[in-house]
C-alpha positions in Angstrom: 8.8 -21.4 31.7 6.7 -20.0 29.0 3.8 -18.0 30.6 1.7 -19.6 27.6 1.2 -22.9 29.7 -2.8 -23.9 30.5 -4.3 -22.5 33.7 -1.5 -19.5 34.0 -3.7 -16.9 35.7 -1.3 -13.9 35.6 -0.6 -10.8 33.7 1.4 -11.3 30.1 4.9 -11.1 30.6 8.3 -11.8 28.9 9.9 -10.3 25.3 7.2 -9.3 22.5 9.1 -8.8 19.0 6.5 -6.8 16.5 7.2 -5.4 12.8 5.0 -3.4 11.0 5.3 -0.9 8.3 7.3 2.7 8.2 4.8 5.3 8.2 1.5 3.2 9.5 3.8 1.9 12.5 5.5 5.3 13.0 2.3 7.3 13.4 -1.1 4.7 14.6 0.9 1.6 15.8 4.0 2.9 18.2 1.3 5.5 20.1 -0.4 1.9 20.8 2.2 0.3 21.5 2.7 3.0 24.2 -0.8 2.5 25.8 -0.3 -1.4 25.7 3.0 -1.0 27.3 1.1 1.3 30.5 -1.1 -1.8 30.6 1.3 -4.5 30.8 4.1 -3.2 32.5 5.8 -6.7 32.9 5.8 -7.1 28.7 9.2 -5.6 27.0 8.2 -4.5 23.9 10.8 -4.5 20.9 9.1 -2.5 18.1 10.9 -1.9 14.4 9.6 -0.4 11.6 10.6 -1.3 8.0 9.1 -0.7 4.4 9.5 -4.0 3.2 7.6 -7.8 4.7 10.2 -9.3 6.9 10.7 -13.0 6.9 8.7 -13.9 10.3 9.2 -17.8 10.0 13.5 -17.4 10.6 12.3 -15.8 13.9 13.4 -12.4 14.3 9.6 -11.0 15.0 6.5 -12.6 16.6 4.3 -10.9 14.5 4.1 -8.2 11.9 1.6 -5.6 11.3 0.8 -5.0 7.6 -1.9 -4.2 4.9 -3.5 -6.6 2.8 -2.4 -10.2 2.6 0.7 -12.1 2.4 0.3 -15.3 0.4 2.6 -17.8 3.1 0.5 -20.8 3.9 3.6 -20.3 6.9 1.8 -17.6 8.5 -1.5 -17.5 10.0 -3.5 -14.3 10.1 -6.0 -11.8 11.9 -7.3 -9.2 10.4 -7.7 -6.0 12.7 -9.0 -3.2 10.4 -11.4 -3.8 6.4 -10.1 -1.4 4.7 -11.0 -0.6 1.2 -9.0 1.0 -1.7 -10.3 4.1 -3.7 -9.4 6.3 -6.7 -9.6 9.9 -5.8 -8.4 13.8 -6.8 -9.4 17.1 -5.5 -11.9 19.1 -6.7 -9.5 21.6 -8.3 -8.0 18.8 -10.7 -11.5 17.4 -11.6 -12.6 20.9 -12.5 -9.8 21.7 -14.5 -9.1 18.3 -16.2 -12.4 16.6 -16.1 -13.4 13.1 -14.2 -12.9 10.0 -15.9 -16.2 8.0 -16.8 -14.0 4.4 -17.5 -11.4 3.2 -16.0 -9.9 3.2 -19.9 -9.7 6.8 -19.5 -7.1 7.1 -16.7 -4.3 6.2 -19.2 -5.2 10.1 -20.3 -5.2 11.4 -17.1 -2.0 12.8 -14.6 -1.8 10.2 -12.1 0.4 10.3 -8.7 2.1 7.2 -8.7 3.2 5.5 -5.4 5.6 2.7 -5.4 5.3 0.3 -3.1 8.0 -3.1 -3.2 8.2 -4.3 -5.9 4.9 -3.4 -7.6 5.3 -2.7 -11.3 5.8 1.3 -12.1 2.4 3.0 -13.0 0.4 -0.6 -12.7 -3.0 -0.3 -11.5 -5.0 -3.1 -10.5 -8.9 -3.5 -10.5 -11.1 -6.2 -10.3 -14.1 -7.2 -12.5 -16.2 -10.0 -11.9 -13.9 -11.8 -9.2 -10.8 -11.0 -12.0 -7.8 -9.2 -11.5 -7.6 -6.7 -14.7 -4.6 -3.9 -14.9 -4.5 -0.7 -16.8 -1.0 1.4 -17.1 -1.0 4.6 -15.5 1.2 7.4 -16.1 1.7 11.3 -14.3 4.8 13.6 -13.5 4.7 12.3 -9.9 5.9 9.7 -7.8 7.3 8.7 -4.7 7.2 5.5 -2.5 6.1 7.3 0.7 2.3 7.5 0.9 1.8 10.5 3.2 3.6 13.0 0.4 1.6 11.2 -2.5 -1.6 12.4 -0.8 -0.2 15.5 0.3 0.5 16.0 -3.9 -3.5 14.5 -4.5 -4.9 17.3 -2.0 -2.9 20.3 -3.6 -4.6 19.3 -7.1 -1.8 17.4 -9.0 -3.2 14.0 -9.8 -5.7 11.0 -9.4 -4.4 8.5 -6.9 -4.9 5.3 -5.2 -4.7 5.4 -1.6 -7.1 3.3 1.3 -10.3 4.3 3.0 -8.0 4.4 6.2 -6.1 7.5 4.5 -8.7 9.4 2.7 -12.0 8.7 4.7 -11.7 12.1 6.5 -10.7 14.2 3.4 -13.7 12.7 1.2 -15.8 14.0 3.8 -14.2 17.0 4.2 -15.0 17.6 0.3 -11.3 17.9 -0.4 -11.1 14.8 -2.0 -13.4 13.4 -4.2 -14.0 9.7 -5.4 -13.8 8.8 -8.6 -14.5 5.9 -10.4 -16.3 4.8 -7.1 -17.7 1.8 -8.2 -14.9 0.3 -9.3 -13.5 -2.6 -7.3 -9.5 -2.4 -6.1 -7.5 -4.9 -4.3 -8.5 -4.0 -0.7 -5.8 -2.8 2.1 -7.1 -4.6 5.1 -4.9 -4.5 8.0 -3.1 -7.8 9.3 -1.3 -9.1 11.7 0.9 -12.3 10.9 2.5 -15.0 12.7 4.3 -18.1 12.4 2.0 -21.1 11.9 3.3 -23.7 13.7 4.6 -21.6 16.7 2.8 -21.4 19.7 1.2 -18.3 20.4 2.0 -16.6 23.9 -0.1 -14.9 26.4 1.8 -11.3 25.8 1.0 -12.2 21.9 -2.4 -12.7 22.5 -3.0 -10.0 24.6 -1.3 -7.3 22.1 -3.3 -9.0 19.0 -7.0 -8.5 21.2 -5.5 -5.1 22.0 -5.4 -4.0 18.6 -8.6 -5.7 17.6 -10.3 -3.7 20.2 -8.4 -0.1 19.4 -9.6 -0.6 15.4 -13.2 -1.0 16.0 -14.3 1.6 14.4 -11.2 3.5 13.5 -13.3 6.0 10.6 -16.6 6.5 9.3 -17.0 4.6 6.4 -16.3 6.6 2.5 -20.2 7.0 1.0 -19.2 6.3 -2.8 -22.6 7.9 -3.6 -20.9 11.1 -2.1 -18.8 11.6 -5.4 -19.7 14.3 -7.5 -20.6 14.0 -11.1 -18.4 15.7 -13.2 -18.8 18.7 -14.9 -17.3 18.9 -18.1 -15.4 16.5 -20.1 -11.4 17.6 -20.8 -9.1 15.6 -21.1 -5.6 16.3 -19.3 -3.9 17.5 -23.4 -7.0 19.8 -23.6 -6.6 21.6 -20.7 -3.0 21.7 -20.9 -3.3 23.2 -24.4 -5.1 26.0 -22.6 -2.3 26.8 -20.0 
């Protein structure tokens, strides 16, 4: 019987089925799944990984582990982390190719594109005044995994989009700088997801508070105020031209 039942004053126990996504889950949500796992001996975990949403209403999970939200009025939702989106580039690229003042000018500059489902190629998306507004990117580089995208932002190739989650300690390292701080993206929160209608056990419940409580305070917040002002104004052509 279902260890969910009222007035069940035991440890979780029983099967727990979780999805999240390849490189978040490989390298933050297994090494908790490990500590959860010391905790609750009597819960059998089975943890997969994938890059894509799965379907979580035909069964095969009990939840699934992902940023920003999944529009299924199936699926009910917690979020565990706020996690905003920023542009950003090294110092070395704003030096040499300038920092954009509009978001208009990043259709001039190299941008490090990362592809993520099915997300149109080299579409950005911003928002102005509760809108959703897009501008077409473009930039030698791309790649759908997002550790080597901001591996290729830090050695100076590009301006890219990636979450406060990724960048927070390289901003305040000063080897990534903001840019275009004030302008609002589509944020990357982190969620879990489950079925609606199904009836959430205790071993579910327990790994959901679990996670709540490990994401607390999981960085210290990005300062947009900490982005530099740029120095001179070249565009990309221009300081190609001078190669």
């Amino acid at each position: 019987m279902e260890e969910a039942i009222s007035g069940a004053k035991r440890d979780p126990q029983g099967l727990l089925r979780i999805n999240a996504t390849l490189g978040f889950g490989r390298t933050t949500i297994a090494p908790l799944v490990s500590e959860f796992a010391k905790r609750f001996p009597s819960v059998e975990v089975q943890f997969e990984v994938t890059d894509r949403p799965v379907d979580l209403i035909e069964g095969a999970f009990d939840m699934a582990i992902r940023f920003g939200e999944l529009p299924d009025s199936r699926l009910s939702a917690r979020r565990i982390m706020s996690n905003r989106r920023f542009l950003c580039a090294s110092p070395k690229y704003l030096e040499k190719y300038g920092t954009p003042e509009r978001v208009e000018d990043l259709a001039d500059h190299r941008c490090i594109i990362h592809r993520q489902n099915d997300d149109a190629y080299g579409v950005w998306r911003y928002i102005v005044n509760d809108h959703t507004e897009a501008i077409k990117v473009k930039g030698a580089l791309s790649s759908n995994d997002g550790d080597i995208v901001l591996r290729w932002a830090l050695e100076g190739h590009g301006i890219l989009i990636r979450s406060e989650w990724d960048l927070a300690k390289y901003v305040q390292s000063g080897r990534l700088s903001l840019v275009l701080p004030n302008t609002v993206l589509p944020s990357a929160d982190l969620f879990v997801y489950y079925p609606r209608q199904k009836n959430q056990t205790a071993r579910a419940r327990a790994f959901i508070d679990f996670l709540v409580s490990r994401f607390q305070a999981p960085f210290t917040p990005v300062k947009a105020a900490s982005e530099p002002r740029e120095k001179k104004r070249r565009t990309p052509r221009q300081a190609a031209s001078s190669e």
